[in-house]
N, CA, C and O of each residue as an XYZ file, in Angstrom:
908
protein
N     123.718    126.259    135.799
C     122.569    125.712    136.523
C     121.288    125.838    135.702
O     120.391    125.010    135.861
N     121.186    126.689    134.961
C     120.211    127.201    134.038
C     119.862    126.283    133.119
O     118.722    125.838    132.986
N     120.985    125.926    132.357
C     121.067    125.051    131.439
C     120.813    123.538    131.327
O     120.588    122.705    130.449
N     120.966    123.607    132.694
C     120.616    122.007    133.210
C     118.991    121.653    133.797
O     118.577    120.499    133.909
N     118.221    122.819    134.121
C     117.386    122.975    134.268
C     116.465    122.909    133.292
O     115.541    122.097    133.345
N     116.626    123.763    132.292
C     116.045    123.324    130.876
C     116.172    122.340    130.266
O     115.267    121.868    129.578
N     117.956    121.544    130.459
C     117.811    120.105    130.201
C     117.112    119.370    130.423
O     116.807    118.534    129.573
N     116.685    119.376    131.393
C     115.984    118.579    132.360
C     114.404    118.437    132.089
O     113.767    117.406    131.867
N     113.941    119.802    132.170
C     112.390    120.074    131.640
C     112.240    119.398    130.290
O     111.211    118.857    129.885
N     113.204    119.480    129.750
C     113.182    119.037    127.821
C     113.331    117.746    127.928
O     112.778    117.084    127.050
N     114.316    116.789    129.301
C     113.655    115.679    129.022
C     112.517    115.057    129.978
O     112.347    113.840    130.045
N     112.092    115.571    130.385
C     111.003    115.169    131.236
C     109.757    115.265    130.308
O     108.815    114.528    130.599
N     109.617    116.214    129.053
C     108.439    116.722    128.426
C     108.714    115.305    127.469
O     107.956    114.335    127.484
N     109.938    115.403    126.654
C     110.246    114.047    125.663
C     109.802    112.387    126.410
O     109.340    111.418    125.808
N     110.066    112.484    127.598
C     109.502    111.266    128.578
C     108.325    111.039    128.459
O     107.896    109.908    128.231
N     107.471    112.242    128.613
C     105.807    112.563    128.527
C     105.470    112.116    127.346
O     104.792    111.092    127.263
N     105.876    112.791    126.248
C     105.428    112.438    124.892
C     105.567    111.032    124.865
O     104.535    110.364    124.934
N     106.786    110.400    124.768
C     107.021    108.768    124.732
C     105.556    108.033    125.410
O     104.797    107.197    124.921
N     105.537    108.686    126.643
C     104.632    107.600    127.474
C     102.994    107.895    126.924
O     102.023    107.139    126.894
N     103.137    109.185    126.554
C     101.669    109.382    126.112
C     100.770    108.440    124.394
O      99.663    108.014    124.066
N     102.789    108.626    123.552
C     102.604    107.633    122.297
C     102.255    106.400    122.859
O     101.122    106.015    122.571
N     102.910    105.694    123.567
C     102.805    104.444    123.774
C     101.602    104.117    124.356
O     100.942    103.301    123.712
N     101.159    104.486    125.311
C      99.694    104.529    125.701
C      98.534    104.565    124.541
O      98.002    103.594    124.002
N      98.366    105.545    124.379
C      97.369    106.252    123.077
C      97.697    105.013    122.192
O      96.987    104.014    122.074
N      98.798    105.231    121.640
C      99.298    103.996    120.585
C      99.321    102.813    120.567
O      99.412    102.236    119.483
N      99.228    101.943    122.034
C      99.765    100.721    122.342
C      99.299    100.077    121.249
O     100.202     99.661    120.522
N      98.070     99.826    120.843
C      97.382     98.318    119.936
C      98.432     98.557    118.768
O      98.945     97.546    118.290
N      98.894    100.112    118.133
C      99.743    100.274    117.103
C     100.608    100.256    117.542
O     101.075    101.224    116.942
N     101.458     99.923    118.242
C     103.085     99.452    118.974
C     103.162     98.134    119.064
O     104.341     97.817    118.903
N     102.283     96.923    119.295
C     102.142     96.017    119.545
C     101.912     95.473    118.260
O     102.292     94.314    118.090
N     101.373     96.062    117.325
C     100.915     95.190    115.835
C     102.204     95.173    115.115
O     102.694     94.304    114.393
N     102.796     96.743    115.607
C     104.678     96.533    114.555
C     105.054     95.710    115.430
O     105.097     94.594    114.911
N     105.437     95.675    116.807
C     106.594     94.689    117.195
C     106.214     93.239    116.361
O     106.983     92.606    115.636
N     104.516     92.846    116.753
C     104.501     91.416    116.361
C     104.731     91.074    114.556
O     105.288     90.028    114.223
N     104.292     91.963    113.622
C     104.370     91.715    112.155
C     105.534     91.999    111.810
O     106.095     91.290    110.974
N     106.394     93.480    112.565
C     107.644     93.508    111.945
C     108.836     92.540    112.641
O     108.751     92.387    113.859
N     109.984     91.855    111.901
C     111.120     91.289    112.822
C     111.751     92.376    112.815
O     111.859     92.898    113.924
N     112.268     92.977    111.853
C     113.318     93.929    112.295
C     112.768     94.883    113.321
O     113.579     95.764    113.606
N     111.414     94.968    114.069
C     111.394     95.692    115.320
C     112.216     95.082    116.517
O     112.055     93.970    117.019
N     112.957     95.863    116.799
C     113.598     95.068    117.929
C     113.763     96.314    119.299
O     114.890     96.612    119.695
N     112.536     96.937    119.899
C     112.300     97.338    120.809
C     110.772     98.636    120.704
O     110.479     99.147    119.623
N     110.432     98.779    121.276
C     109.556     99.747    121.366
C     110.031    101.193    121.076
O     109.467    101.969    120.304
N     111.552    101.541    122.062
C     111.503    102.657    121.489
C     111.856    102.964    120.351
O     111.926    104.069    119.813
N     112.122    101.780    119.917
C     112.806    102.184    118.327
C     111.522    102.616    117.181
O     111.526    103.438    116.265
N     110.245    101.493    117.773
C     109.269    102.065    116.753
C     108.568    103.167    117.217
O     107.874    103.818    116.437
N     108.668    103.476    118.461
C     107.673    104.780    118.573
C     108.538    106.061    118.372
O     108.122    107.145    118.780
N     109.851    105.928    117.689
C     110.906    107.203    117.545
C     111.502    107.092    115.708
O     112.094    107.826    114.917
N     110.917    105.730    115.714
C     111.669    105.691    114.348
C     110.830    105.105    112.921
O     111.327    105.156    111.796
N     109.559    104.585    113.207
C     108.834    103.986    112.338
C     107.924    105.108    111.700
O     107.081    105.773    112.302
N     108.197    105.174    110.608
C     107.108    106.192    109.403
C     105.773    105.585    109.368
O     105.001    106.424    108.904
N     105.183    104.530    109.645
C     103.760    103.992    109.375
C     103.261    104.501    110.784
O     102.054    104.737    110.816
N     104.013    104.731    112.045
C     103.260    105.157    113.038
C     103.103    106.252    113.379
O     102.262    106.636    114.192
N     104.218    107.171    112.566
C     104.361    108.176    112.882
C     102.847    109.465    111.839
O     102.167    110.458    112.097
N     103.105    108.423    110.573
C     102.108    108.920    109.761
C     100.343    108.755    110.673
O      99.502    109.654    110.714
N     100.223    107.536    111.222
C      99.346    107.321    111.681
C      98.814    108.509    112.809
O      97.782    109.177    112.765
N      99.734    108.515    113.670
C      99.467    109.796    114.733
C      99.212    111.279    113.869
O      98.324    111.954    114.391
N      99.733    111.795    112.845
C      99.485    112.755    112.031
C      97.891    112.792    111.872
O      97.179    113.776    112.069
N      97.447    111.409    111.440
C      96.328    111.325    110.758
C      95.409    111.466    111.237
O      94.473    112.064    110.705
N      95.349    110.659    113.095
C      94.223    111.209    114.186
C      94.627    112.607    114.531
O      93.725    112.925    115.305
N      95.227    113.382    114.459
C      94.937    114.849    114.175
C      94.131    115.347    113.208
O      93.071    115.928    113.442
N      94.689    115.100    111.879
C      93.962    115.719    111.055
C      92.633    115.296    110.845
O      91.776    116.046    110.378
N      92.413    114.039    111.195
C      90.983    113.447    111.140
C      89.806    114.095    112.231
O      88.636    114.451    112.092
N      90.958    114.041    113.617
C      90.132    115.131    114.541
C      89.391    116.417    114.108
O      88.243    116.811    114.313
N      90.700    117.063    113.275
C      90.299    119.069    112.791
C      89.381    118.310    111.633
O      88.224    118.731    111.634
N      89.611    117.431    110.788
C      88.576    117.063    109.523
C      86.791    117.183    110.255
O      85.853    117.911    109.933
N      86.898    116.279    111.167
C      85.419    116.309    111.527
C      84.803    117.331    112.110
O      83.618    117.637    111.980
N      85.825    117.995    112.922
C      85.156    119.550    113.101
C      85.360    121.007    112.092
O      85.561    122.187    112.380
N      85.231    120.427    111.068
C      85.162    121.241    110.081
C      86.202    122.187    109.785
O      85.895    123.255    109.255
N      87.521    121.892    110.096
C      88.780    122.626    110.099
C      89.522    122.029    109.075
O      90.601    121.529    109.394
N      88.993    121.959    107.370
C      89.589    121.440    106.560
C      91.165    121.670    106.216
O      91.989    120.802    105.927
N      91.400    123.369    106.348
C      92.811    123.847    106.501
C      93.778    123.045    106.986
O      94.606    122.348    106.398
N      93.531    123.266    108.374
C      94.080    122.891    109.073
C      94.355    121.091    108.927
O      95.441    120.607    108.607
N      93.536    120.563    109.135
C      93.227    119.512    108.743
C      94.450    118.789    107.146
O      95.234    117.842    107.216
N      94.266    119.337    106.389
C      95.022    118.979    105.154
C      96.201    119.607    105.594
O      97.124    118.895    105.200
N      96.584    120.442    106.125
C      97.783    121.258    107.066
C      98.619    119.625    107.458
O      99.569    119.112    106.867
N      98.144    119.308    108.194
C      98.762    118.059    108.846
C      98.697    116.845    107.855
O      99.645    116.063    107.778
N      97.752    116.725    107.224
C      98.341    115.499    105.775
C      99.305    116.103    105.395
O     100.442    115.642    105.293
N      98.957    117.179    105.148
C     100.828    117.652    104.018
C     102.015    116.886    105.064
O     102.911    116.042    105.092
N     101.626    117.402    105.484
C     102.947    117.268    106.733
C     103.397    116.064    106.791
O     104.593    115.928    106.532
N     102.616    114.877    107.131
C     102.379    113.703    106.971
C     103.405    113.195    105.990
O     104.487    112.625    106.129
N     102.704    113.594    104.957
C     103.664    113.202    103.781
C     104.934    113.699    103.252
O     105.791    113.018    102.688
N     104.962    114.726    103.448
C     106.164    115.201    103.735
C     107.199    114.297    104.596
O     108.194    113.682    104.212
N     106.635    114.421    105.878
C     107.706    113.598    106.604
C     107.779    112.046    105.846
O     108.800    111.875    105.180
N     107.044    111.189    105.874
C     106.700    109.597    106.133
C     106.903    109.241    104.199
O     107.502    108.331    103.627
N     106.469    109.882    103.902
C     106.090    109.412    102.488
C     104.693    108.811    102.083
O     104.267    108.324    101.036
N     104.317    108.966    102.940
C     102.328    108.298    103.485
C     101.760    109.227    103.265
O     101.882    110.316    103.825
N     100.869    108.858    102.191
C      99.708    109.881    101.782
C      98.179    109.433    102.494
O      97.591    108.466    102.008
N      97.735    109.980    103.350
C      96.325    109.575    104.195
C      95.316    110.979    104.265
O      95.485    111.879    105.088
N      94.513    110.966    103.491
C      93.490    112.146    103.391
C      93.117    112.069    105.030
O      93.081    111.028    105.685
N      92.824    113.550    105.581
C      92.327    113.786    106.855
C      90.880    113.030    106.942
O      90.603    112.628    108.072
N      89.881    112.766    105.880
C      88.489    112.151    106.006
C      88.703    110.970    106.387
O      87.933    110.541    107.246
N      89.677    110.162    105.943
C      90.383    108.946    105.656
C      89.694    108.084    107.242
O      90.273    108.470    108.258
N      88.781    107.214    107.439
C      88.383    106.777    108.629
C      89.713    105.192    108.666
O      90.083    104.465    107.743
N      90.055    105.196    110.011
C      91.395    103.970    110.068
C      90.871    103.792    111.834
O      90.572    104.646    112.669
N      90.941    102.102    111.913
C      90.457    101.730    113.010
C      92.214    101.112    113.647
O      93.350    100.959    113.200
N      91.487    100.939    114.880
C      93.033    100.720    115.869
C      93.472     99.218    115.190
O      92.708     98.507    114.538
N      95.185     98.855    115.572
C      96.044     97.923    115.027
C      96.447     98.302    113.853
O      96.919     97.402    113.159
N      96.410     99.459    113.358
C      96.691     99.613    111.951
C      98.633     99.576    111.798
O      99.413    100.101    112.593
N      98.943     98.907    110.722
C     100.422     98.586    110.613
C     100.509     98.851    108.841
O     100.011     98.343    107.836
N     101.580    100.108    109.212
C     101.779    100.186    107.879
C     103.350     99.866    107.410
O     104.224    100.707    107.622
N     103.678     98.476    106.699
C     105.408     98.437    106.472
C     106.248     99.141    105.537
O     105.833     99.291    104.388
N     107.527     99.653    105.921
C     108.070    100.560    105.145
C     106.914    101.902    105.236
O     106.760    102.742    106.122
N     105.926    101.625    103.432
C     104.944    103.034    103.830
C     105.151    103.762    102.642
O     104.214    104.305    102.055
N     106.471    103.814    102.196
C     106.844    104.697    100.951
C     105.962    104.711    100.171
O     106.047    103.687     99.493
N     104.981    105.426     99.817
C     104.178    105.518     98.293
C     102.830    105.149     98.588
O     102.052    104.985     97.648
N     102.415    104.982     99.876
C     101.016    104.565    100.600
C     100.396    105.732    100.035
O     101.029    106.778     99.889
N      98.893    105.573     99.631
C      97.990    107.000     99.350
C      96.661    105.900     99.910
O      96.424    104.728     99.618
N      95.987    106.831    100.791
C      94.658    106.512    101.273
C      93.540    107.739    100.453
O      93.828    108.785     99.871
N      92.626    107.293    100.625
C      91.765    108.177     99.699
C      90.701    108.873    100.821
O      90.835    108.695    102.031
N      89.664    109.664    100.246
C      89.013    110.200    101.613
C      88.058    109.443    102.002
O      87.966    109.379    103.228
N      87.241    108.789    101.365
C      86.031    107.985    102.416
C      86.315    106.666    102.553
O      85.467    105.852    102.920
N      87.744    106.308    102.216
C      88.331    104.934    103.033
C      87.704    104.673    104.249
O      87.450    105.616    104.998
N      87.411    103.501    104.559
C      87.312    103.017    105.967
C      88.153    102.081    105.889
O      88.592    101.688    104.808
N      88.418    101.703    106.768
C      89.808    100.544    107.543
C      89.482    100.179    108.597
O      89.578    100.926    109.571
N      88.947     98.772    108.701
C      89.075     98.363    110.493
C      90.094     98.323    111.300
O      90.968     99.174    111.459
N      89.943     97.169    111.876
C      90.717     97.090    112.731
C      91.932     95.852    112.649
O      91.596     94.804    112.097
N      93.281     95.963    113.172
C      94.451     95.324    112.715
C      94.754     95.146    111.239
O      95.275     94.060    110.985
N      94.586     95.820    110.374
C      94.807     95.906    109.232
C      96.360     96.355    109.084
O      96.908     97.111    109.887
N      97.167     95.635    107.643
C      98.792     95.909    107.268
C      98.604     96.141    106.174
O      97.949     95.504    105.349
N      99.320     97.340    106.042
C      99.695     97.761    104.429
C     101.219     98.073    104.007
O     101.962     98.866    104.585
N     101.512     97.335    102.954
C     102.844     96.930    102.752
C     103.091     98.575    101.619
O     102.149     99.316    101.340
N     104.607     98.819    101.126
C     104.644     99.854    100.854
C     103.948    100.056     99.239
O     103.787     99.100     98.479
N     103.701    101.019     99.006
C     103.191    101.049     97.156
C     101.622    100.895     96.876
O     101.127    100.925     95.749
N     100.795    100.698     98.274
C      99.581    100.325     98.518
C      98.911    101.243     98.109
O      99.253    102.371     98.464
N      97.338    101.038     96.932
C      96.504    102.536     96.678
C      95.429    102.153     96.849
O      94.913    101.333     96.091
N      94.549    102.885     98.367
C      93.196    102.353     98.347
C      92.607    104.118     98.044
O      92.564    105.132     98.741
N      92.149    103.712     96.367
C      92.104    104.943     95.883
C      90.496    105.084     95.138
O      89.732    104.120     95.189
N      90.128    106.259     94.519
C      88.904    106.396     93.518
C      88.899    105.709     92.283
O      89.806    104.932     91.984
N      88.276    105.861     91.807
C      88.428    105.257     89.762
C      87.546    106.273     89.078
O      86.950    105.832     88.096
N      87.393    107.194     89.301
C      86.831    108.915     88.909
C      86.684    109.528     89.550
O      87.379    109.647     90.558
N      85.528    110.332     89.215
C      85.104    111.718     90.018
C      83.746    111.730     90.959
O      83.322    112.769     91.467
N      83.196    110.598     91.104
C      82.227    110.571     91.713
C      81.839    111.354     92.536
O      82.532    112.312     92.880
N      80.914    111.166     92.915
C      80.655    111.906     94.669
C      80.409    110.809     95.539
O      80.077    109.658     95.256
N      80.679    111.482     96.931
C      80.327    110.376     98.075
C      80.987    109.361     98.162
O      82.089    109.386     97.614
N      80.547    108.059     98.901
C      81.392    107.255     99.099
C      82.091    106.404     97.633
O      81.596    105.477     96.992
N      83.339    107.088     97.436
C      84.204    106.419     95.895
C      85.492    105.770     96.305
O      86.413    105.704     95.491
N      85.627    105.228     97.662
C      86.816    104.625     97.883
C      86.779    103.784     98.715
O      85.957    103.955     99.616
N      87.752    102.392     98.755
C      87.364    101.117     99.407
C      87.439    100.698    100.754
O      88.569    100.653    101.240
N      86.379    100.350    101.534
C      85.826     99.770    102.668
C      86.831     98.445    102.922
O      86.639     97.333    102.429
N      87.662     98.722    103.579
C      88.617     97.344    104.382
C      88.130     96.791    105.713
O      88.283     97.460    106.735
N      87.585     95.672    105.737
C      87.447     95.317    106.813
C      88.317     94.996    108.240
O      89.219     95.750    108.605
N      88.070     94.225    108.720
C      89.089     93.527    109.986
C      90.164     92.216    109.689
O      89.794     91.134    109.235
N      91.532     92.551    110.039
C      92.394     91.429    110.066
C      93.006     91.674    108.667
O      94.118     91.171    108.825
N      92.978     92.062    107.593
C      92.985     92.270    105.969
C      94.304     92.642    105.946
O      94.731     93.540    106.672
N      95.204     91.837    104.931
C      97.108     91.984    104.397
C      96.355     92.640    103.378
O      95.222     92.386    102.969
N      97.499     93.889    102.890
C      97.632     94.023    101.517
C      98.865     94.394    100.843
O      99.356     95.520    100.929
N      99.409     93.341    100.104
C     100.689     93.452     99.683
C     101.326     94.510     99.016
O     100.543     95.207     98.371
N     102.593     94.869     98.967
C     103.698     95.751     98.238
C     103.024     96.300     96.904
O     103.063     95.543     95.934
N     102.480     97.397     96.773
C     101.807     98.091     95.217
C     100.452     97.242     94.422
O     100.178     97.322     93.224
N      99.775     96.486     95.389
C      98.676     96.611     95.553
C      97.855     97.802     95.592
O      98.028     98.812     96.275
N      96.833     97.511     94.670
C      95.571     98.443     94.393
C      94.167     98.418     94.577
O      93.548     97.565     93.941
N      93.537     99.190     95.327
C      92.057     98.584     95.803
C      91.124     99.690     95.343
O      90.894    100.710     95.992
N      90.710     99.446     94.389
C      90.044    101.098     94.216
C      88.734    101.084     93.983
O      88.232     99.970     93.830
N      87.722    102.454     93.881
C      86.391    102.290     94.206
C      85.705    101.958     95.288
O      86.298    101.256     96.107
N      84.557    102.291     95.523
C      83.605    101.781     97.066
C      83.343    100.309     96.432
O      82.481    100.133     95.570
N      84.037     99.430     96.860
C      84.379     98.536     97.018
C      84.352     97.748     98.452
O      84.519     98.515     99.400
N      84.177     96.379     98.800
C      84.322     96.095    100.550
C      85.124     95.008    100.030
O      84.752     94.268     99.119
N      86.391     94.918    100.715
C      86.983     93.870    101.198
C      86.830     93.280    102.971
O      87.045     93.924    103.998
N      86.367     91.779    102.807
C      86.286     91.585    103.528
C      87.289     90.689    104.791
O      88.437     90.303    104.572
N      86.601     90.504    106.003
C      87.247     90.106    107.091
C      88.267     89.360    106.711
O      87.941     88.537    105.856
N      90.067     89.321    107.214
C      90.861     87.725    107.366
C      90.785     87.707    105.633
O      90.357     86.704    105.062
N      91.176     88.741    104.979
C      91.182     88.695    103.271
C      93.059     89.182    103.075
O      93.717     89.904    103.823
N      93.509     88.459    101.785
C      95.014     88.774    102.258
C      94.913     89.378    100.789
O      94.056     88.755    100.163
N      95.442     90.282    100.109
C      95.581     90.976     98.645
C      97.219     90.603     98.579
O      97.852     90.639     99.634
N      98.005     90.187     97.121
C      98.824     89.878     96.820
C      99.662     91.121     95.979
O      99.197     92.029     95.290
N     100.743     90.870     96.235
C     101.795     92.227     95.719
C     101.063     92.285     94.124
O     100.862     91.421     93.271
N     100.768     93.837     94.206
C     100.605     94.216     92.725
C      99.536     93.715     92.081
O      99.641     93.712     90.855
N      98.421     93.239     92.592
C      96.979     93.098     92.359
C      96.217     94.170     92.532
O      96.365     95.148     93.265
N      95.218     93.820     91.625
C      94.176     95.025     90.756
C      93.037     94.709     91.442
O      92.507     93.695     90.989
N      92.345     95.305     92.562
C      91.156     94.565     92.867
C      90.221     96.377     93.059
O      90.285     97.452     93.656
N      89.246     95.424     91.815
C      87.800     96.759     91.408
C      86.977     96.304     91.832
O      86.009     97.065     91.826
N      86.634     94.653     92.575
C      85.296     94.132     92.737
C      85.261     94.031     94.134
O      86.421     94.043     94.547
N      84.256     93.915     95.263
C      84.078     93.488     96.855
C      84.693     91.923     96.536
O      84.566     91.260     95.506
N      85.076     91.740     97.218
C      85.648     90.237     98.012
C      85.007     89.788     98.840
O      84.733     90.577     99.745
N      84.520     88.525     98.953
C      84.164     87.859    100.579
C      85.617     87.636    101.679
O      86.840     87.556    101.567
N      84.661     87.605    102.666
C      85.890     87.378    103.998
C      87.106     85.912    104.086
O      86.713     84.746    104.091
N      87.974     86.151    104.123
C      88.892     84.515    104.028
C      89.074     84.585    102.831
O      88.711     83.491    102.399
N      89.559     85.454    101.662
C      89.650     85.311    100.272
C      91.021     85.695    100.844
O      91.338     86.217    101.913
N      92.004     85.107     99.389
C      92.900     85.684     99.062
C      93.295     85.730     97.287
O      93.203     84.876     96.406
N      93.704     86.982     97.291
C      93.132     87.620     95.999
C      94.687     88.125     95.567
O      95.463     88.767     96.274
N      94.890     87.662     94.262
C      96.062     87.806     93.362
C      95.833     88.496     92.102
O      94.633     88.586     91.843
N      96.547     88.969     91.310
C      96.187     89.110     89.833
C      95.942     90.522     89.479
O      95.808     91.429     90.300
N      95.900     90.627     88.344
C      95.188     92.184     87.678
C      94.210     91.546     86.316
O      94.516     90.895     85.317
N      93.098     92.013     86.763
C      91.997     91.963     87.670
C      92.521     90.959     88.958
O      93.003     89.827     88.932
N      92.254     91.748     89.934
C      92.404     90.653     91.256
C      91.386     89.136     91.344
O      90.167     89.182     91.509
N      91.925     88.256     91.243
C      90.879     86.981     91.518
C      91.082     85.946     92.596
O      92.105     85.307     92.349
N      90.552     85.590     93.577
C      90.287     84.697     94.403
C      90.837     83.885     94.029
O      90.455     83.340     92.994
N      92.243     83.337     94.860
C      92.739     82.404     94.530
C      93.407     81.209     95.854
O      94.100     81.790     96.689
N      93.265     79.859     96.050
C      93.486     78.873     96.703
C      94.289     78.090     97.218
O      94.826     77.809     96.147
N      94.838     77.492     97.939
C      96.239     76.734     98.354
C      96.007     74.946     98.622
O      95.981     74.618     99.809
N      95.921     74.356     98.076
C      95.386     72.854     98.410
C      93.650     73.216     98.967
O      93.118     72.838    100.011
N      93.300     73.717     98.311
C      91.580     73.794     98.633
C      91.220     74.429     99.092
O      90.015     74.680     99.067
N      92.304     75.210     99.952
C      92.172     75.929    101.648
C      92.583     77.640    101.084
O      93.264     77.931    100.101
N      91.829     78.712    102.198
C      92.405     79.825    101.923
C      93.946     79.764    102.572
O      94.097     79.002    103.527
N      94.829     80.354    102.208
C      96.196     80.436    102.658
C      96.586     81.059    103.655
O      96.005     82.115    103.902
N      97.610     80.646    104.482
C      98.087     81.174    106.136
C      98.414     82.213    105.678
O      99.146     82.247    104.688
N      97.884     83.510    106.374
C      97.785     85.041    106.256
C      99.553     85.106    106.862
O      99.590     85.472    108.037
N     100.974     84.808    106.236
C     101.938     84.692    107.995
C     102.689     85.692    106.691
O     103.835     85.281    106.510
N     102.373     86.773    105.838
C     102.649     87.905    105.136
C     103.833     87.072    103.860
O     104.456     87.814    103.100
N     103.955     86.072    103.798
C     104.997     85.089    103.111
C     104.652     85.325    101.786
O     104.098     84.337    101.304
N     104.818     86.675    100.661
C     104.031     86.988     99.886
C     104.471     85.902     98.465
O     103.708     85.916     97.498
N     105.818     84.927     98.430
C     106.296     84.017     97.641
C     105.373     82.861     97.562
O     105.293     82.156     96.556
N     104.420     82.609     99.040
C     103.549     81.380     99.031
C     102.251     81.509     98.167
O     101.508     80.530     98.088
N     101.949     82.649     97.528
C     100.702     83.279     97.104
C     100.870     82.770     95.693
O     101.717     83.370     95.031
N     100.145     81.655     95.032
C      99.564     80.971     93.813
C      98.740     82.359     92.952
O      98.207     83.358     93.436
N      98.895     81.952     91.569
C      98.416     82.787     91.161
C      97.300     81.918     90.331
O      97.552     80.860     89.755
N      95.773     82.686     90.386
C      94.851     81.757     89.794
C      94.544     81.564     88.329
O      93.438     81.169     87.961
N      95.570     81.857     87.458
C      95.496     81.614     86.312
C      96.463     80.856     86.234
O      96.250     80.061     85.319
N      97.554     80.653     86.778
C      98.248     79.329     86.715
C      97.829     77.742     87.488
O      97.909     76.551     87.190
N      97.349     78.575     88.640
C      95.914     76.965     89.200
C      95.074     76.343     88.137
O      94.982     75.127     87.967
N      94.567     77.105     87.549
C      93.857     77.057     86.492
C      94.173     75.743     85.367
O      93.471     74.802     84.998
N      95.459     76.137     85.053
C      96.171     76.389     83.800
C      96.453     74.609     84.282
O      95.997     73.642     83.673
N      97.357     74.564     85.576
C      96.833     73.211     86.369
C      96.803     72.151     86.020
O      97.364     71.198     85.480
N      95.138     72.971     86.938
C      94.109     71.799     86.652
C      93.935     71.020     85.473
O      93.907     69.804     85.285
N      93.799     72.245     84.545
C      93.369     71.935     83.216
C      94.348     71.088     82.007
O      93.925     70.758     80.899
N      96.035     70.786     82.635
C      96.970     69.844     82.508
C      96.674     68.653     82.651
O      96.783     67.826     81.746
N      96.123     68.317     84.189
C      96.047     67.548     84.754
C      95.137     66.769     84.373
O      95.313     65.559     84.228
N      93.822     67.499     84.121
C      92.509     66.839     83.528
C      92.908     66.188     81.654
O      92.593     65.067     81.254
N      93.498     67.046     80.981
C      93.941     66.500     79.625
C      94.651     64.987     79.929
O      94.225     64.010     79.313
N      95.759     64.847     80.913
C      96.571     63.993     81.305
C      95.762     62.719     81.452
O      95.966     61.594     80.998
N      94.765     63.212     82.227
C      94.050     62.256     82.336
C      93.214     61.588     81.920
O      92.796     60.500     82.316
N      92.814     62.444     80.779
C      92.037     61.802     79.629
C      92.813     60.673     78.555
O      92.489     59.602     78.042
N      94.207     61.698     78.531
C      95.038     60.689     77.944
C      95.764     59.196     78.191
O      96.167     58.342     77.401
N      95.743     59.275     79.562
C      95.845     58.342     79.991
C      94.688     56.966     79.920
O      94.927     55.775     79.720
N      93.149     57.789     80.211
C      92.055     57.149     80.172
C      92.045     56.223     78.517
O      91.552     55.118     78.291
N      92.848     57.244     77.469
C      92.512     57.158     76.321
C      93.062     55.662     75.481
O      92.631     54.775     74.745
N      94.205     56.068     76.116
C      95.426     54.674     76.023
C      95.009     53.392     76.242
O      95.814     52.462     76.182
């Protein structure tokens, strides 16, 4: 009878926790179901996903960070990473919708900011480029992809509805509606237009081959003119 009693308490407390993640969590339960396919239920991501799980770590440690409980505080990044493979400094500021895929090899830096609904694919470094002081790490705005080992480093702002392409180098601010390829990262175009953010990282042109193009096209046409 004993035993079943404690069963019981143990799942009634595991019930609690669930309902309390999902609550607290919803905007981040709702951003994996819709970006990830292979989500195929809620409880699977609030029991089994490393980008959310890292995430909940992080409003802890960000909590003890601001009240001056650095210990403690980096206590729970370790941990973090340990479990998830997600490296997120406790200073690390991250606004709600945040979706991180896979996750393996993620490092956030400490005076990151991150708005809101932001995705970070795995291999992602929004990191320093020395020793500075103060704000030395990059400002992400709202709505913002950033692809598989992508790099964003320095106080830097990327802006609103901006998509970063797998394995781009971006040291400079971006305007909002960019999408940015390359090492050096450069602003690059789709028939004139910025490109459908729908994470399709194969559709992403690279702007030295646009370039390269144009600049076919225009010879062609001289030659043709020439004839």
């Amino acid at each position: 009878m004993g035993i079943l009693i404690v069963l019981f308490v143990v799942i009634l407390i595991f019930a609690g926790v669930l309902l309390l993640v999902a609550s607290v969590f919803s905007k981040e339960v709702e951003a994996t179901k819709e970006k990830d396919p292979a989500a195929t239920g809620y409880l699977q991501i609030i029991l089994l996903y490393s980008g959310l799980h890292a995430l909940i770590l992080h409003r802890i440690a960000h909590f003890l960070w601001q009240r001056n409980l650095p210990f403690l505080a980096r206590a729970f990044s370790f941990l973090s990473r340990f479990l998830t493979g997600i490296e997120i400094h406790p200073g690390a500021q991250i606004g709600d919708g945040f979706f991180v895929d896979h996750g393996m090899g993620v490092v956030i830096g400490e005076t990151t900011v991150i708005g809101n609904n932001v995705t970070l694919f795995q291999g992602v470094t929004l990191g320093g480029t020395g020793k500075e002081k103060g704000k030395r790490h990059p400002t992400i705005k709202n709505n913002v992809v950033i692809g598989a080992g992508a790099k964003v480093l320095g106080n830097i702002t990327i802006g609103s509805n901006c998509y970063i392409g797998a394995n781009a180098v971006v040291l400079h601010s971006m305007p909002e509606n960019s999408t940015i390829v390359g090492v050096p990262g450069r602003v690059t175009k789709q028939d004139g237009k910025k490109i459908d953010k729908n994470m399709d990282h194969i559709k992403i042109l690279d702007p030295l081959t646009q370039s390269l193009d144009e600049l076919s096209k225009r010879i062609e046409n001289l030659e043709n003119k020439a004839q």
